[in-house]
C-alpha positions as CSV (number, residue, x, y, z in Angstrom):
1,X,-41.5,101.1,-14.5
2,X,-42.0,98.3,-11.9
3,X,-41.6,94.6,-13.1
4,X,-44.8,92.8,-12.0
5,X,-43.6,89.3,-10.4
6,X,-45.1,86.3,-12.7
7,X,-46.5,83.3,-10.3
8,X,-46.6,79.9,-11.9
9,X,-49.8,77.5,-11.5
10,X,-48.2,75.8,-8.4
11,X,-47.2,79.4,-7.2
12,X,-51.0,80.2,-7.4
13,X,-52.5,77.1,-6.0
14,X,-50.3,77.1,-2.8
15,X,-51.1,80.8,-2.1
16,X,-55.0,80.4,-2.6
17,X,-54.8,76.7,-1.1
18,X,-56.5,74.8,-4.1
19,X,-55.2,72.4,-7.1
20,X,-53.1,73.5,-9.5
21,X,-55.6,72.2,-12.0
22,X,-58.4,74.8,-10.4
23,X,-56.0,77.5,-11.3
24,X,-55.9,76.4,-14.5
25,X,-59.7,76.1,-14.8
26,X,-59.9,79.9,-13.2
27,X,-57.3,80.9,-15.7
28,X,-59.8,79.5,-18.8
29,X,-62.8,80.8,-17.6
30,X,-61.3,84.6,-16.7
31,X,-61.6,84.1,-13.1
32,X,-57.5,84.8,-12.9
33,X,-55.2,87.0,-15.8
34,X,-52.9,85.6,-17.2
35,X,-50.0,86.2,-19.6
36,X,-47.7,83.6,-21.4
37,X,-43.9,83.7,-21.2
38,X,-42.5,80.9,-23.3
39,X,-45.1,78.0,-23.9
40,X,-46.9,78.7,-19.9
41,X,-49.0,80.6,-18.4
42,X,-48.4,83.1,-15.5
43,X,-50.7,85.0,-13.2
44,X,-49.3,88.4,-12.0
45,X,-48.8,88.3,-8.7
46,X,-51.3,91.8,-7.7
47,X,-53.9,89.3,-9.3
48,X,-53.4,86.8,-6.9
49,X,-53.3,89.5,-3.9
50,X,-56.4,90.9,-5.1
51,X,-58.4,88.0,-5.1
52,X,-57.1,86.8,-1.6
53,X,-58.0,90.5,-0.3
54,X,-61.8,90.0,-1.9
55,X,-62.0,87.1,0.1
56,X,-60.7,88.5,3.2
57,X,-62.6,91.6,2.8
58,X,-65.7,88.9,2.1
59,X,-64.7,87.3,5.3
60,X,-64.9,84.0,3.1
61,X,-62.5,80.8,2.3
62,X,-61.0,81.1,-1.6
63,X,-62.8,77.9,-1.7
64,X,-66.1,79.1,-1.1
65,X,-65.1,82.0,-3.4
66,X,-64.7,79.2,-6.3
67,X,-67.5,77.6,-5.7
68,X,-69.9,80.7,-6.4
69,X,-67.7,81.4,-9.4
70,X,-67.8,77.9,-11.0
71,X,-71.6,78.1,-10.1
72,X,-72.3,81.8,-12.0
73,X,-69.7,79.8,-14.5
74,X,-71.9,76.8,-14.6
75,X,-74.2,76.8,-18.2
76,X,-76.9,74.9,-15.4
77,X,-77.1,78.1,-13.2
78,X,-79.0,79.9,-15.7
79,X,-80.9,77.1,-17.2
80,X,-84.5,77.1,-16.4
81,X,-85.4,74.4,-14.3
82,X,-88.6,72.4,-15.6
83,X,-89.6,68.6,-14.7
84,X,-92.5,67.9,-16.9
85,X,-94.7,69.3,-19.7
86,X,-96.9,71.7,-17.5
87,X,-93.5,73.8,-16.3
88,X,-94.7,72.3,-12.3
């Protein structure tokens, strides 16, 4: 059996180049796995890999991955949009 290598939140947010707190936020919305060891969180490390390859393969930055994630995430993206009583 191979041991899968646990990153921490720091570990994460240096390799994909965003906040620690982003991971965190990808973690709670299911953007990232993650198992807990102790009282933290980890992300598996072939998580991590296979998001930076989807955005290599995209031929995109991770950020602008996360912004099209927190978007679809985003209860506004699939609100309807209406300004007045007559739906214009």
């Amino acid at each position: 059996m191979t041991d899968v290598r646990l990153l921490s939140h720091s570990q994460v947010a240096e390799r994909l180049g965003v906040d620690r707190r982003t991971v965190s936020r990808m973690i709670g919305l299911g953007q990232l796995p993650a198992v807990w060891v102790g009282d933290r969180s980890k992300v598996p490390e072939p998580a991590v890999e296979r998001f930076v390859a989807v955005a290599l393969a995209a031929n995109v930055s991770t950020q602008a991955i996360l912004r099209v994630l927190a978007l679809l995430n985003s209860e506004r993206a699939f609100a309807p949009h209406v300004t007045g009583e007559d739906g214009r």
